[in-house]
C-alpha positions as CSV (number, residue, x, y, z in Angstrom):
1,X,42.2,180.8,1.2
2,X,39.4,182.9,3.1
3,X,41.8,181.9,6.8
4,X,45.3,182.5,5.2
5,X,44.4,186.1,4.7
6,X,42.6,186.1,8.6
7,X,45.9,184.5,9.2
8,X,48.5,186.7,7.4
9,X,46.2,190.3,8.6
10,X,46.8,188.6,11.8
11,X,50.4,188.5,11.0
12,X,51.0,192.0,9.4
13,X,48.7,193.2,12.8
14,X,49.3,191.6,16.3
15,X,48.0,194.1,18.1
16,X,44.4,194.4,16.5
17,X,41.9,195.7,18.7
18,X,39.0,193.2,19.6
19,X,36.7,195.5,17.2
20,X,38.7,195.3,14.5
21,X,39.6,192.0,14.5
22,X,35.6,191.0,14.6
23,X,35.2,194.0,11.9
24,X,37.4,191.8,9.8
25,X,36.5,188.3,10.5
26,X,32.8,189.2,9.9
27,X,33.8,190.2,6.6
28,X,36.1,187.3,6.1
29,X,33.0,185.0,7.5
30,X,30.7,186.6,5.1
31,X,32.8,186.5,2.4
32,X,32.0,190.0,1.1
33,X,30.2,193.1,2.4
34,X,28.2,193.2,5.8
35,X,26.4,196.0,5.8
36,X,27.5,199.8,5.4
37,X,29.9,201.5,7.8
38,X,27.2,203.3,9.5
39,X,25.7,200.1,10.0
40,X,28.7,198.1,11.3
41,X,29.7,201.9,13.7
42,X,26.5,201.4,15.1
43,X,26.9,197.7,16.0
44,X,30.5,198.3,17.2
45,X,29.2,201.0,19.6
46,X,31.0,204.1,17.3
47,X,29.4,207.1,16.8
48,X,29.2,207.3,12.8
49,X,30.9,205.7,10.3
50,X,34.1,208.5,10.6
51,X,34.7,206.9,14.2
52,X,35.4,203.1,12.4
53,X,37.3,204.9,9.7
54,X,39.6,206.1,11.9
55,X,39.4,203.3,14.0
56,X,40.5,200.8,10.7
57,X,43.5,203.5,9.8
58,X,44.4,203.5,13.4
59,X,45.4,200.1,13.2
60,X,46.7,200.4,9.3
61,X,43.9,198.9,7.8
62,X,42.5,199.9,4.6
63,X,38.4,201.2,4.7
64,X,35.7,198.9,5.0
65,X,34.8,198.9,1.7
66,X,38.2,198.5,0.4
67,X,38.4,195.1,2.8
68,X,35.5,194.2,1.7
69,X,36.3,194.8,-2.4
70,X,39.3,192.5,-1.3
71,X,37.4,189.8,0.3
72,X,34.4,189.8,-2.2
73,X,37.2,188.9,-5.3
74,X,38.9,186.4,-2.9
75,X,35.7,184.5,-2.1
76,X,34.9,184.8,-5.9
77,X,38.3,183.3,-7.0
78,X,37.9,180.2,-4.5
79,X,34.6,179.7,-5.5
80,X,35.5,179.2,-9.4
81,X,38.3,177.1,-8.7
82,X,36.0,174.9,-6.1
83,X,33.0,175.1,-8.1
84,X,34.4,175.3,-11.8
85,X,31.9,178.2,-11.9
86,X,31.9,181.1,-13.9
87,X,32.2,184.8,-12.5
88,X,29.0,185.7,-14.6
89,X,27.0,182.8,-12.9
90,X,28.4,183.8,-9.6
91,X,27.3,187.6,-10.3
92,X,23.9,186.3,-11.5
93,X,23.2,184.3,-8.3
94,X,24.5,187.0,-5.9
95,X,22.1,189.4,-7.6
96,X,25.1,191.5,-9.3
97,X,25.3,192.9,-12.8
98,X,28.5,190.8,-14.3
99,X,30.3,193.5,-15.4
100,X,30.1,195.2,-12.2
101,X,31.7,191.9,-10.6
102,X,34.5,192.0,-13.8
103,X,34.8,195.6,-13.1
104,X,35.6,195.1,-9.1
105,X,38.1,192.6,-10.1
106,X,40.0,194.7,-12.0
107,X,39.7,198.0,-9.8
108,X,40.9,195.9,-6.9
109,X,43.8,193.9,-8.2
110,X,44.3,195.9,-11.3
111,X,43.9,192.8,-13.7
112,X,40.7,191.2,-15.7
113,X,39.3,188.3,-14.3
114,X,41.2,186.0,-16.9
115,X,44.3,187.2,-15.5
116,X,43.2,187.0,-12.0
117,X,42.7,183.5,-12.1
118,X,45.2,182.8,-14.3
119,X,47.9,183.6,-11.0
120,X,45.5,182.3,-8.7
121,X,44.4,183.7,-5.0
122,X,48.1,183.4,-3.4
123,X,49.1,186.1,-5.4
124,X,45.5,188.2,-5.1
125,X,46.5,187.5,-1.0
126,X,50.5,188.9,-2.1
127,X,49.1,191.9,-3.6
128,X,46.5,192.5,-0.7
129,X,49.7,192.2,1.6
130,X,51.1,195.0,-0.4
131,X,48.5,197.0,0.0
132,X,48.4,196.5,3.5
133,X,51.7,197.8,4.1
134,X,51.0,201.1,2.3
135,X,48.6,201.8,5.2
136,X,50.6,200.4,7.6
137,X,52.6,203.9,6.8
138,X,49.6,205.8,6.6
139,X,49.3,205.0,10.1
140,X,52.2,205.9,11.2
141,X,52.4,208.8,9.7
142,X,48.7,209.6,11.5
143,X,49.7,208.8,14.5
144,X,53.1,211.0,14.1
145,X,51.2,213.9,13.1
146,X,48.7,213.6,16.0
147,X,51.4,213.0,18.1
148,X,52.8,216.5,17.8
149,X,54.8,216.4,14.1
150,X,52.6,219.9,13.4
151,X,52.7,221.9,16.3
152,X,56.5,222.7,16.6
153,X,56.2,224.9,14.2
């Protein structure tokens, strides 16, 4: 499920700068966080963590933590369905506190965990879609105002 999103961010973004798209694939690879954004800035050759935020909105992503929220309940879903395991033995193992895991779940997709896998990771991947696009206008809308939308007046 983990290469349909690589596939479909792909999709939604041709023209993904070589730093974004291994910003993403990392996170896709790791299935989950991979380090903070002053971390990741640093080994992307950015100044600070503001220069790969506005690198990611540039290109209409979300932030880093947001793709990573999205990933992190992705690789989670997969691994229940693969494993038959439970999201509070996958919290334990990763070193989380389970209701911090249930908690992600439902800040990211809005739904409990029941729920969640109940439609199963195409829809999770629908509504991350659906999310993109809503910063696929941010963007826009960024690059309009830097682009002169303010100063005619």
């Amino acid at each position: 499920m983990l290469d349909r999103m690589l596939l479909a961010i792909r999709a939604a973004r041709p023209q993904m700068t070589l730093r974004t798209r291994a910003v993403l694939e990392a996170i896709l690879l790791s299935k989950g966080p991979i380090g903070s954004a002053e971390e990741v800035a640093r080994e992307l050759g950015l100044k600070n963590r503001f220069r790969l935020a506005r690198l990611l909105q540039s290109e209409g992503l979300p932030p880093l933590h947001r793709l990573t929220e999205w990933v992190t309940v992705l690789g989670w879903l997969n691994a229940a369905k693969q494993d038959g395991v439970s999201l509070c033995w996958m919290a334990f193992r990763s070193h989380r506190h389970p209701s911090a895991c249930y908690r992600l779940v439902k800040k990211v997709t809005g739904q409990g965990w029941e729920n969640v896998q109940a439609k199963g990771a195409s829809w999770v991947l629908e509504q991350f879609l659906k999310e993109l696009k809503l910063y696929s206008g941010r963007a826009g809308l960024e690059r309009g105002a830097h682009a002169g939308g303010w100063a005619s007046t």
